[in-house]
C-alpha positions in Angstrom: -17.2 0.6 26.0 -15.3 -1.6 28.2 -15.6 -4.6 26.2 -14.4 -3.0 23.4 -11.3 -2.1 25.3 -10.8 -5.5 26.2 -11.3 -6.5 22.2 -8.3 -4.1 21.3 -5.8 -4.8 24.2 -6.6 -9.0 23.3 -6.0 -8.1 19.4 -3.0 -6.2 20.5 -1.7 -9.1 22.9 -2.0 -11.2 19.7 0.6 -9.4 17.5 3.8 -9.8 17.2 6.8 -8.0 15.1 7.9 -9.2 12.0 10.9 -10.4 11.4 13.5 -8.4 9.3 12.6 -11.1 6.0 8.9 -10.2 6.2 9.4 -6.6 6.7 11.5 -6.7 3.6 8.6 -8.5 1.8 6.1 -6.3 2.7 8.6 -3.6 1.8 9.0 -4.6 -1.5 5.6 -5.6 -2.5 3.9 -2.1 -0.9 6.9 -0.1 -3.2 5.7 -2.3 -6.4 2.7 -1.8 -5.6 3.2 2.0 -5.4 5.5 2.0 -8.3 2.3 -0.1 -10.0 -0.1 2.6 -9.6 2.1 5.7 -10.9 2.8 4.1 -13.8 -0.8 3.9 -14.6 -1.4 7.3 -13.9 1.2 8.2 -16.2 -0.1 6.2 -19.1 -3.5 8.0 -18.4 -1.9 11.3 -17.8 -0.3 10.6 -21.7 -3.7 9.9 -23.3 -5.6 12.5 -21.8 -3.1 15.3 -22.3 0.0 14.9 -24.2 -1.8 12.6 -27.3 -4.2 15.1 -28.4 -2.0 17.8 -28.8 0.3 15.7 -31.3 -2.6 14.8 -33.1 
């Protein structure tokens, strides 16, 4: 149990905060990213339900 203290406070000793570009970055790409994966589950929501009622 103690050594695996030690292991997280090193890990945490290692980190550092990003900088206001990288934040942005990461930003961006987590909001494309979530943007990505709703617009896919649109497009499945639409073939699933809406298209065979037209048809």
């Amino acid at each position: 149990m103690g050594q695996t203290l030690k292991t997280y406070f090193r890990v945490l000793k290692l980190t550092k905060k990003p900088s206001r570009e990288e934040f942005q970055m990461i930003a961006k790409v987590a909001g494309i990213g979530i943007l990505a994966i709703g617009f896919v589950g649109f497009l499945i929501y639409l073939l699933l339900v809406e298209i065979p009622q037209l048809v």
